[in-house]
Structures are given as structure tokens and as C-alpha cells.
N, C-alpha and C positions, 0 to 999 in steps of 0.2 A: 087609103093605104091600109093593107091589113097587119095584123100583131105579124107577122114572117119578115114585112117588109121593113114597120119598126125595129125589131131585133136588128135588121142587117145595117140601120141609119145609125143606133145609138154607140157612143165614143168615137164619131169618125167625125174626119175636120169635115169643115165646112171646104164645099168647093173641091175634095177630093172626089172619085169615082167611086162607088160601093162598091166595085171591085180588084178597086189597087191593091196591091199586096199587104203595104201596110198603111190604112188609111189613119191609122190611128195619130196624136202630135208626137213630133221628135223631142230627144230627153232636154233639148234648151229651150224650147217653146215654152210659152207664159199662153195660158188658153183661156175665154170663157166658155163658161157649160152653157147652154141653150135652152132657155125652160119654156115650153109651153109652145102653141102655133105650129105650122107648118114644117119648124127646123128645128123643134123642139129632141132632144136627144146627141144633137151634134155640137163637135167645139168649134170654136173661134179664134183664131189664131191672130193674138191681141200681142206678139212682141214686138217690143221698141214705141208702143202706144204710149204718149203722155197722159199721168192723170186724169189729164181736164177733158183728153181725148173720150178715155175711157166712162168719165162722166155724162158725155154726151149719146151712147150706148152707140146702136148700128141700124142702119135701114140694109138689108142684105135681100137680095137677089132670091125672091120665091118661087117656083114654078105651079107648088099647092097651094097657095094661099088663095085669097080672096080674089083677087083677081089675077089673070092667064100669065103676065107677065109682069108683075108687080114687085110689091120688097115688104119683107116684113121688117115691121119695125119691133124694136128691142132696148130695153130698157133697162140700165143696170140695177139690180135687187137692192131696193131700198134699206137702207142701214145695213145691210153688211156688210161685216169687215172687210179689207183684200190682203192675202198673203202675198207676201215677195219675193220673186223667184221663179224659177221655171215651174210646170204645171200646170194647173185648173189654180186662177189666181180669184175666180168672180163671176155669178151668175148674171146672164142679160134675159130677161122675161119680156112676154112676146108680150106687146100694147097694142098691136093690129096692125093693118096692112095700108099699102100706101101702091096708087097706078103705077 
């Protein structure tokens, strides 16, 4: 992927098109940011997740990753705090990929 293609990934949900109109979350969404790996730049559209949900971070659906059709797995950002409320609530950091 080159820096054109990053630019057009980064603030867009996860699992939207890169060319929906507006890929970006709606203003009730509660998001996490996506740091590192394959989906690194895009959110997460984490509302109505329970805590312990969110604890246990995400294995998501990669097409770049490690392998062809695999999932990267993600990890919520160790000690940081979470805000409450719609937004960007908490970052998941990419831990590597899974078949």
C-alpha cells in the first residue's frame, strides 16, 4: 500500500467502502482508533460493547495482512484511560495476525 492509499484509509470505519460518501463514524458512535498492522488508521465501531467486551480487543477481518484471508488481531492500548461517550473512546494495537 503506498502513502495515497494510506491517506484515503485513515478516519474511515472499519468495513466501510473507501468510497462511501461518508466513510467516516456517525456523531452517536463510540469508535476505537486502529494503531499499527494492516488496518492501522481506520475506526472501530465499538457502540453498545460491554467493558469486558472491549477488554478483550478484536480479531477483524484483514485482506493485507499476513495471510490472504486471515484477521488481524488487536489489542486494547495498555493503560489507557477510556472516555465516555460517543467518539474515538480507545485505541486497539495490532498484536499480529491469525488464518
Amino acid at each position: 500500500m503506498n502513502s495515497d492509499d494510506e491517506r484515503l484509509l485513515r478516519g474511515r470505519g472499519y468495513g466501510h467502502d473507501y468510497d462511501a460518501p461518508d466513510p467516516g463514524p456517525l456523531p452517536w458512535q463510540t469508535c476505537a482508533a486502529l494503531i499499527g498492522g494492516p488496518l492501522d488508521g481506520l475506526l472501530l465501531d465499538i457502540t453498545g460493547w460491554r467493558p469486558e467486551e472491549v477488554d478483550d480487543g478484536a480479531a477483524l477481518s484483514a485482506e493485507l495482512g499476513q495471510f490472504p484471508v486471515g484477521r488481524a488481531l488487536l489489542d486494547p492500548h495498555p493503560g489507557e484511560p477510556r472516555t465516555a461517550g460517543p467518539g474515538v473512546m480507545c485505541r486497539f494495537c495490532y498484536s499480529g495476525d491469525s488464518p
